[in-house]
N, C-alpha and C positions, 0 to 999 in steps of 0.2 A: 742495523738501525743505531742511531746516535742516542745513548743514553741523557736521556734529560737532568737538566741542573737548571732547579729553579729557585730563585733568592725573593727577599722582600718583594721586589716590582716582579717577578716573574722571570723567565729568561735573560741572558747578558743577548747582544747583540751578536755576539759571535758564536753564541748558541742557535742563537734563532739563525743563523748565516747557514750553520752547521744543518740544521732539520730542513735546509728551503735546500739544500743539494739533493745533485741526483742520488736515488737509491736510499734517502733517508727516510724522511716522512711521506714520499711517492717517486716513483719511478724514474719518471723523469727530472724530476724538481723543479724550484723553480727561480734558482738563478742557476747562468753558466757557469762554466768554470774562471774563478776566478772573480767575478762580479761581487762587490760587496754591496749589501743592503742599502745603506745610506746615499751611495751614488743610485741606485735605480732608481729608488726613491725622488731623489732630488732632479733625475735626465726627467721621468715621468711628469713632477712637479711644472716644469720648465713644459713639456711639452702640452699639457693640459692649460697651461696658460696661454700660449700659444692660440690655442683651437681654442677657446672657450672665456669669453671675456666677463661669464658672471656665470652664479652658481643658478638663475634663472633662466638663462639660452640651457645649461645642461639638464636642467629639471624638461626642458620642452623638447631638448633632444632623445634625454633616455624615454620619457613619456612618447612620442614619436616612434622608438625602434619597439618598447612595450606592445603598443599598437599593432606597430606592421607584423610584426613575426604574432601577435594574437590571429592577425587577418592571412597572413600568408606559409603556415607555421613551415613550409616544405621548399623555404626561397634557397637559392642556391647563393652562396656565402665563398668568396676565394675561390671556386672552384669546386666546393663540396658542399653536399650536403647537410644543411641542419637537421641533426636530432634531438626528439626530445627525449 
């Protein structure tokens, strides 16, 4: 595990880069190898604009999928199943 270092605001970004790998703060982690924060951030930024032209279509989207998985809690998801 990555011994933490944390300053005035809290972690640097290369800290926090360091804890989102695999084997640090979880198993898998949660960037690749090689992926720096700021790009994820920013492809994801880009992609959510994209799909979603106001913060009111997303408020009626996640309200919608809230919904369905309340009504359907056992829908089959990529190929697998949802657990709760």
């Amino acid at each position: 595990m990555v011994a933490p270092q944390t300053g005035e605001g809290g972690p640097s970004e290369t800290e926090l880069e360091a804890r989102m790998q695999p084997g640090a703060f979880s198993k898998a982690g949660f960037l690749g190898p090689g992926e720096r924060l700021a790009d994820v951030i920013e492809s994801d930024a880009e992609t959510l604009q994209s799909l979603i032209s106001s913060r009111h279509a997303l408020f009626a989207i996640c309200s919608y999928l809230a919904l369905w998985f309340e009504i359907a809690p056992d829908a089959i998801v990529l190929g697998e199943r949802v657990r709760r």
